[in-house]
KOLVEXTI-210316 format. One record per atom (N, C-alpha, C): residue number from 1; atom name; residue in three letters; x, y, z. Coordinates in Angstrom, 2 decimals, decimal comma. Layout:
BEGIN
{rec NUM; CA; ALA; {X; Y; Z}}
...
END
This chain:
BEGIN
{rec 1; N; UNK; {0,83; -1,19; 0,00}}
{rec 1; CA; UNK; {0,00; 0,00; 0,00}}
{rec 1; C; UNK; {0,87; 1,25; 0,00}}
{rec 2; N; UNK; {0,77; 2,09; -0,88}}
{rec 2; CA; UNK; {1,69; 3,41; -1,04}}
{rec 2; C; UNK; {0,92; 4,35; 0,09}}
{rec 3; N; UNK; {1,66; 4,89; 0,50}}
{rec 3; CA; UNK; {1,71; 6,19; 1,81}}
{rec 3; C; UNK; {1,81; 7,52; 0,86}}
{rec 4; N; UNK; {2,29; 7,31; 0,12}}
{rec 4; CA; UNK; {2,95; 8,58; -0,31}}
{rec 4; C; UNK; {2,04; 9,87; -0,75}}
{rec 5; N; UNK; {1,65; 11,10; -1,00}}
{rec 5; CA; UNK; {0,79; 12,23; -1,22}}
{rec 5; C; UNK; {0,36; 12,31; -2,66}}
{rec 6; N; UNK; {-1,09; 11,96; -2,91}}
{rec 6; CA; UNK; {-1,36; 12,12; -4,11}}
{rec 6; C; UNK; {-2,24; 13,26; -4,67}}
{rec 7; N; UNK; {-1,69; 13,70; -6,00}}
{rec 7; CA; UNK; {-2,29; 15,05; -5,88}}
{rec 7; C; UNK; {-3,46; 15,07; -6,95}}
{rec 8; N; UNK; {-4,27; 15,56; -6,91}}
{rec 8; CA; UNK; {-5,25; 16,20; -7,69}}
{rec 8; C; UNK; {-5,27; 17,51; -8,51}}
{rec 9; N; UNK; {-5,41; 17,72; -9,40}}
{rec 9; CA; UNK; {-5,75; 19,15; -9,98}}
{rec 9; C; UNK; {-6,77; 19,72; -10,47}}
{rec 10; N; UNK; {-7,11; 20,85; -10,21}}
{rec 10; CA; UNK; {-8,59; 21,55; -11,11}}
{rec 10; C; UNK; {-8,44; 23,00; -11,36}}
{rec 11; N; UNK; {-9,39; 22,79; -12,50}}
{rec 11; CA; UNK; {-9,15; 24,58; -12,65}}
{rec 11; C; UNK; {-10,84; 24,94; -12,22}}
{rec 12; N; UNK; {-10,01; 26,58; -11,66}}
{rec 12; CA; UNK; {-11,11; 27,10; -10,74}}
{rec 12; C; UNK; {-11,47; 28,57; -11,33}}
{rec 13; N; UNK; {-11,76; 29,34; -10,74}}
{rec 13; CA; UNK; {-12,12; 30,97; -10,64}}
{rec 13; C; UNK; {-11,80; 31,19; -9,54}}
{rec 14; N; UNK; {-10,98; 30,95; -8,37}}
{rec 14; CA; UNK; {-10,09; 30,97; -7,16}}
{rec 14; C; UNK; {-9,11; 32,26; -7,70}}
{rec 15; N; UNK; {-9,45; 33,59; -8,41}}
{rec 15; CA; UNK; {-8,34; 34,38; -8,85}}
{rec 15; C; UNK; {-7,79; 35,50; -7,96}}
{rec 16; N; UNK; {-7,53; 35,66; -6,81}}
{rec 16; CA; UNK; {-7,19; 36,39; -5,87}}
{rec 16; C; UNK; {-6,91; 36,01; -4,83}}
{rec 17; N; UNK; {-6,29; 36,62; -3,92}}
{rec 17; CA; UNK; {-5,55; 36,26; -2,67}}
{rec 17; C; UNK; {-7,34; 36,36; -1,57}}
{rec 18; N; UNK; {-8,06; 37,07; -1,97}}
{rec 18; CA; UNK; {-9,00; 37,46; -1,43}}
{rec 18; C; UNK; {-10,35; 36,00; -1,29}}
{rec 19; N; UNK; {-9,98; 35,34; -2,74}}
{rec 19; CA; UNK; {-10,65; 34,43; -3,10}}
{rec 19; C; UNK; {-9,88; 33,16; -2,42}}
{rec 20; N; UNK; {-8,52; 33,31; -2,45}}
{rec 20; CA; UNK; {-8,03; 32,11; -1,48}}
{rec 20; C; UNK; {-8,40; 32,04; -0,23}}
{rec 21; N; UNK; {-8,35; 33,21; 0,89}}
{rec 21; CA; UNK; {-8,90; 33,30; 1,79}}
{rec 21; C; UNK; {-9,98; 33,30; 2,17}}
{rec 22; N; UNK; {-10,79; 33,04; 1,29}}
{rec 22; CA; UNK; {-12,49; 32,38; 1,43}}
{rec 22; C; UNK; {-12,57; 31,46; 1,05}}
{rec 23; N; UNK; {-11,51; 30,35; 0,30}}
{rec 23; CA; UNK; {-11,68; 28,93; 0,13}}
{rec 23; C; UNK; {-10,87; 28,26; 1,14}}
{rec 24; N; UNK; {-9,86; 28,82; 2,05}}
{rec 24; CA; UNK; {-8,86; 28,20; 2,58}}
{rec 24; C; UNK; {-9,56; 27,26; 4,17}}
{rec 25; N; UNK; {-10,71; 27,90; 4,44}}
{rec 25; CA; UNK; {-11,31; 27,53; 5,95}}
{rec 25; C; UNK; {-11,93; 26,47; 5,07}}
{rec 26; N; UNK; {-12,86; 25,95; 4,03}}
{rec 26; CA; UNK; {-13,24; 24,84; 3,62}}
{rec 26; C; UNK; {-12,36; 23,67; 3,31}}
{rec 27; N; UNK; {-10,68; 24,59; 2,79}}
{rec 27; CA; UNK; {-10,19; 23,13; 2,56}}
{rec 27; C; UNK; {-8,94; 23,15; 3,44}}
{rec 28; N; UNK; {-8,95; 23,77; 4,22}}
{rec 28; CA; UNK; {-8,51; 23,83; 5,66}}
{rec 28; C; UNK; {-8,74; 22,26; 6,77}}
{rec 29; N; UNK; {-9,58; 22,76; 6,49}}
{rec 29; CA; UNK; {-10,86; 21,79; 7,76}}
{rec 29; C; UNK; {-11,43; 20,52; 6,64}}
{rec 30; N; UNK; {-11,27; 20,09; 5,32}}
{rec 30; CA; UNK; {-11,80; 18,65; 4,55}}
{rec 30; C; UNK; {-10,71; 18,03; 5,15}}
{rec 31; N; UNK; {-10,95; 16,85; 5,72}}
{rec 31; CA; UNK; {-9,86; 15,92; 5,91}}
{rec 31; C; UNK; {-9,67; 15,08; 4,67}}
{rec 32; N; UNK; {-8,24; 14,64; 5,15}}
{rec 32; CA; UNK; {-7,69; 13,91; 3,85}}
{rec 32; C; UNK; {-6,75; 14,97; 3,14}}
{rec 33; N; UNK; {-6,76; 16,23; 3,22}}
{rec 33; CA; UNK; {-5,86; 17,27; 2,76}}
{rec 33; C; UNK; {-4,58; 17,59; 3,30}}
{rec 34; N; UNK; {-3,81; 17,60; 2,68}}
{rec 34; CA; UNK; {-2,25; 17,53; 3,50}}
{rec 34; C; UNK; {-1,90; 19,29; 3,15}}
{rec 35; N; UNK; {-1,80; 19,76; 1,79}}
{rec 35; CA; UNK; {-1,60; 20,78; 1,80}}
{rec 35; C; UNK; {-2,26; 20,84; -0,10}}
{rec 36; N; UNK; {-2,63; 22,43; 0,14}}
{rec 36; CA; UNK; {-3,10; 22,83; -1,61}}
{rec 36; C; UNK; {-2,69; 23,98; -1,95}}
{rec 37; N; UNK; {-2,66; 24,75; -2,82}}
{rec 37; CA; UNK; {-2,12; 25,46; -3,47}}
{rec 37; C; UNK; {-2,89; 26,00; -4,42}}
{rec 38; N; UNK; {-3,21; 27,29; -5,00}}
{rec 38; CA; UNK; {-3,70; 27,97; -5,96}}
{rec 38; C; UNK; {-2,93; 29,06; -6,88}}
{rec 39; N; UNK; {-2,91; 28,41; -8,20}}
{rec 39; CA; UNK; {-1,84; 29,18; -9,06}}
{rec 39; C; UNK; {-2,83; 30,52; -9,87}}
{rec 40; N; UNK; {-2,61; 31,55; -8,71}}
{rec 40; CA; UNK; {-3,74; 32,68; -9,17}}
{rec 40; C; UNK; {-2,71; 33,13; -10,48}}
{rec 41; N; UNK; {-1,94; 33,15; -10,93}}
{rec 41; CA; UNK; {-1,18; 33,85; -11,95}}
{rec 41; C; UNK; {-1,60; 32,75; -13,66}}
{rec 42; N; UNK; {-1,79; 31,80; -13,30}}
{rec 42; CA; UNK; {-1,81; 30,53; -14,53}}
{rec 42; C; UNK; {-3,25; 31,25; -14,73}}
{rec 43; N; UNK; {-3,88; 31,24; -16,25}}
{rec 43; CA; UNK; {-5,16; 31,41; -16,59}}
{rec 43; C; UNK; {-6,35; 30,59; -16,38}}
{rec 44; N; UNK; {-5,72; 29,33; -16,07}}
{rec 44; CA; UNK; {-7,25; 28,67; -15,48}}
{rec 44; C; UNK; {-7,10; 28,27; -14,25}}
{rec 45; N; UNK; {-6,31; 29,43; -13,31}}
{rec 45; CA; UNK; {-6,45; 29,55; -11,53}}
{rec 45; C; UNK; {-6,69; 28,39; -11,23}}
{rec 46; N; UNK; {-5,01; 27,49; -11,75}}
{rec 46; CA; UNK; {-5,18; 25,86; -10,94}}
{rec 46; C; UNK; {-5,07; 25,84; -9,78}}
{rec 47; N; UNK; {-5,87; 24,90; -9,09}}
{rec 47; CA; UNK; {-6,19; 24,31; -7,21}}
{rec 47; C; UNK; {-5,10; 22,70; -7,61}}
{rec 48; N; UNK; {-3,99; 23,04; -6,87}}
{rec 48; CA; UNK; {-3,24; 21,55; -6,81}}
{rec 48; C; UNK; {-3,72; 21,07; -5,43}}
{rec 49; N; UNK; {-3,49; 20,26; -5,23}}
{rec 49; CA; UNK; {-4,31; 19,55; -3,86}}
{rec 49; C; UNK; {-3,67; 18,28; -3,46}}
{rec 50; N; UNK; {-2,85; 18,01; -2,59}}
{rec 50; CA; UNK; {-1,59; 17,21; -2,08}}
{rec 50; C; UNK; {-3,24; 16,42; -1,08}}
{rec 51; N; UNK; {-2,77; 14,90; -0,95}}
{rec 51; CA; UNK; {-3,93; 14,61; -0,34}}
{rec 51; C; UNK; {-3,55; 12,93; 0,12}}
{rec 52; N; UNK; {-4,19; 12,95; 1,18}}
{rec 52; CA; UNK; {-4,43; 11,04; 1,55}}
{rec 52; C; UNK; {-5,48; 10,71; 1,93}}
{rec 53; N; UNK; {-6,71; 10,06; 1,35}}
{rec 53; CA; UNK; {-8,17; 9,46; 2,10}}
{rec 53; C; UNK; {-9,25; 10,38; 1,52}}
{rec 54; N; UNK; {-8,77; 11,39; 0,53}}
{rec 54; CA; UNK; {-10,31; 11,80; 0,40}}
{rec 54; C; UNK; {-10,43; 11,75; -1,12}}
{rec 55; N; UNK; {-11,48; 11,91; -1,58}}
{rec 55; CA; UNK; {-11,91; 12,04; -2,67}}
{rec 55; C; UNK; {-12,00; 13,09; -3,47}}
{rec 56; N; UNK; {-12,16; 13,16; -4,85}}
{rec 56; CA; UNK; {-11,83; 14,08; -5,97}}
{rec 56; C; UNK; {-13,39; 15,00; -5,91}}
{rec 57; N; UNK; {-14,73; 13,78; -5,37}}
{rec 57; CA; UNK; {-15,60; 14,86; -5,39}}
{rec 57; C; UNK; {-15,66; 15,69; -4,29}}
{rec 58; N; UNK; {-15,40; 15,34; -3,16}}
{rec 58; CA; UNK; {-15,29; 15,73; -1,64}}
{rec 58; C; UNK; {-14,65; 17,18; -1,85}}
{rec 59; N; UNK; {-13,45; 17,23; -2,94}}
{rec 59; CA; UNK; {-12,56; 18,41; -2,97}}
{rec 59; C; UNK; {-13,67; 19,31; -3,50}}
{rec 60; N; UNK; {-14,20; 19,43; -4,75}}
{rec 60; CA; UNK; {-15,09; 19,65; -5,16}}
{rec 60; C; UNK; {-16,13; 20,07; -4,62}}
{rec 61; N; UNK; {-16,60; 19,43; -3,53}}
{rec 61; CA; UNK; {-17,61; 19,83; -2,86}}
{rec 61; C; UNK; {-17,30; 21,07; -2,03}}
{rec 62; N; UNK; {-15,84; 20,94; -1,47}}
{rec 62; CA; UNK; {-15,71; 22,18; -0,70}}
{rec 62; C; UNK; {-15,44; 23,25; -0,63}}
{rec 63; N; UNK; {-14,86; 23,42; -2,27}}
{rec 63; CA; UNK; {-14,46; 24,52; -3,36}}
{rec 63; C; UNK; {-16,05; 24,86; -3,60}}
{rec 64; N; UNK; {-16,84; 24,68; -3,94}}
{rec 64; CA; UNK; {-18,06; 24,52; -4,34}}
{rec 64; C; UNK; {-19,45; 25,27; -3,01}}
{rec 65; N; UNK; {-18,96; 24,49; -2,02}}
{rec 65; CA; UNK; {-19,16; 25,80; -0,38}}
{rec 65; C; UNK; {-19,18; 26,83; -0,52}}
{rec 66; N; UNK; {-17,87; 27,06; -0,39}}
{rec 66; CA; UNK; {-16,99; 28,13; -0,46}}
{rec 66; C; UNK; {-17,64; 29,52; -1,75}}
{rec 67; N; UNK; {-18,55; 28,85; -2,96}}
{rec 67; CA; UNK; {-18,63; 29,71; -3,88}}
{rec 67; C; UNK; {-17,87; 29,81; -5,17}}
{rec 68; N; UNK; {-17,28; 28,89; -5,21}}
{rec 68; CA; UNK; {-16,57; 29,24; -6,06}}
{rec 68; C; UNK; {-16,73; 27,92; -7,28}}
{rec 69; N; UNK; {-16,32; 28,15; -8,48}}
{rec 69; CA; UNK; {-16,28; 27,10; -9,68}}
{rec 69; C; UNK; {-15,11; 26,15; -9,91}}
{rec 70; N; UNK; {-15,33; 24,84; -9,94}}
{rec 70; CA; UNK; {-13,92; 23,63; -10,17}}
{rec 70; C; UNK; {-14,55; 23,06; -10,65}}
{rec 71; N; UNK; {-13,20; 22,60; -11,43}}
{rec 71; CA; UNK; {-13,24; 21,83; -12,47}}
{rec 71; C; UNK; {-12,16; 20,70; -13,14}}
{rec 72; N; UNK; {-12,75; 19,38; -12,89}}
{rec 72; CA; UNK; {-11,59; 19,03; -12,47}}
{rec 72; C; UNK; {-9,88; 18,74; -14,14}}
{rec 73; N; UNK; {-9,30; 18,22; -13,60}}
{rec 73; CA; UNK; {-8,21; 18,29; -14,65}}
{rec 73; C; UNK; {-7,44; 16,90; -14,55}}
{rec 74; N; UNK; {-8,11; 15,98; -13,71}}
{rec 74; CA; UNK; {-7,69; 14,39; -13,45}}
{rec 74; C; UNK; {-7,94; 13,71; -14,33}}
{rec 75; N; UNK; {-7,12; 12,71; -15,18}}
{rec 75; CA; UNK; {-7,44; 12,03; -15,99}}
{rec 75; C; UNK; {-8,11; 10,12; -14,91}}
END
């Protein structure tokens, strides 16, 4: 069984520091999240998402709380 951090990607509308800080308490607090990241400078404001135990819709769901649009980029 691999341990190791698997990541997810999606593109969002997450385009501001302002907008991170209103998604960060949702994926703050989803367990299964180790650490994520939002590339506000890339044009489709990718959410990378380092993770163990949760799911691709779960992420989704909490981006989605929060207000905001994802989409995912996982093959």
């Amino acid at each position: 069984m691999e341990n190791k951090n698997q990541v997810f990607q999606f593109k969002t509308n997450i385009n501001c520091s302002g907008c991170v800080a209103a998604v960060a308490p949702h994926l703050n607090n989803a367990e299964g999240i180790e650490n994520w990241t939002v590339d506000t400078a890339n044009k489709d404001k990718i959410l990378t998402v380092q993770f163990v135990g949760i799911s691709e819709e779960q992420v989704i769901d909490a981006v989605q709380k929060a207000g905001y649009k994802i989409e995912s980029l996982n093959k």
